[in-house]
N, C-alpha and C positions, 0 to 999 in steps of 0.2 A: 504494500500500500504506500504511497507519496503522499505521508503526512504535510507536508507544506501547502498545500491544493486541497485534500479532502478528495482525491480523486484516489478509486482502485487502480488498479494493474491492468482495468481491462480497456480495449481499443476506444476512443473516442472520436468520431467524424463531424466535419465541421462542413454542414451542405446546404449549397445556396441550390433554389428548387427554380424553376422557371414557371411561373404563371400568368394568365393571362392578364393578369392587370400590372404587371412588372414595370410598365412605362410608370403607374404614380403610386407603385407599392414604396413603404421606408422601406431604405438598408435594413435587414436582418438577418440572421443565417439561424440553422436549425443546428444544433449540438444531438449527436445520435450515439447513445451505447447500447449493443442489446437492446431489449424494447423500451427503453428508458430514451425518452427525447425531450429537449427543451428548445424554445425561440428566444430568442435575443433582437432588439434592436441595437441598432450600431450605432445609433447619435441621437440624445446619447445613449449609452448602455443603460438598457436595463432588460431584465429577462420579461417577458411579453408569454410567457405560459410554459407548465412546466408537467411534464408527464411519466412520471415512474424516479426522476432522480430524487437523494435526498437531502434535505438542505444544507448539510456538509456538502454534498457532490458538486448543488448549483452556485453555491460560493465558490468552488474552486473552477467551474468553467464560466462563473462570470467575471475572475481574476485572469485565466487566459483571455479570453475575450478583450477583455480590456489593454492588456499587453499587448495583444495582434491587432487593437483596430484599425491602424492604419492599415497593414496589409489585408484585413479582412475587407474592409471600403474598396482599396482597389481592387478586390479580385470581387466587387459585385459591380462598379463603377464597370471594370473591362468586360464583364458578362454581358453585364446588361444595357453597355452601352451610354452611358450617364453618368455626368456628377450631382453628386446629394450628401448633402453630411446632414 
């Protein structure tokens, strides 16, 4: 376990989804472990819903989150084609 995060050992994925309303959705990305998902907005951070993690877990990916958001903005910026903070 990575006591400094509150996060296990197990894999976490960080996925930007494409939707149809993408042109005036906010930055957000979805954090996915196992059936454990949460949403994030990206400006600013804050977790927007949260499904199976626990609140140890969603502290520690709303600490990464917060560390990547600049790279996080550009890789939905590049996706989606837009800037928005």
């Amino acid at each position: 376990m990575n006591h400094a995060n509150g996060l296990t050992d197990r894999a976490l994925l960080f996925l930007l989804f494409q939707q149809r309303e993408r042109r005036t959705a906010t930055p957000h990305i979805h954090a996915k472990a196992a059936e454990d998902e949460a949403k994030f907005w990206l400006g600013p951070i804050q977790p927007a819903a949260n499904y199976g993690f626990r609140p140890k877990e969603l502290n520690g990916i709303e600490r990464l989150v917060t560390e990547h958001q600049e790279l996080l903005l550009e890789a939905w910026n590049e996706h989606f084609g837009r800037q928005q903070n």
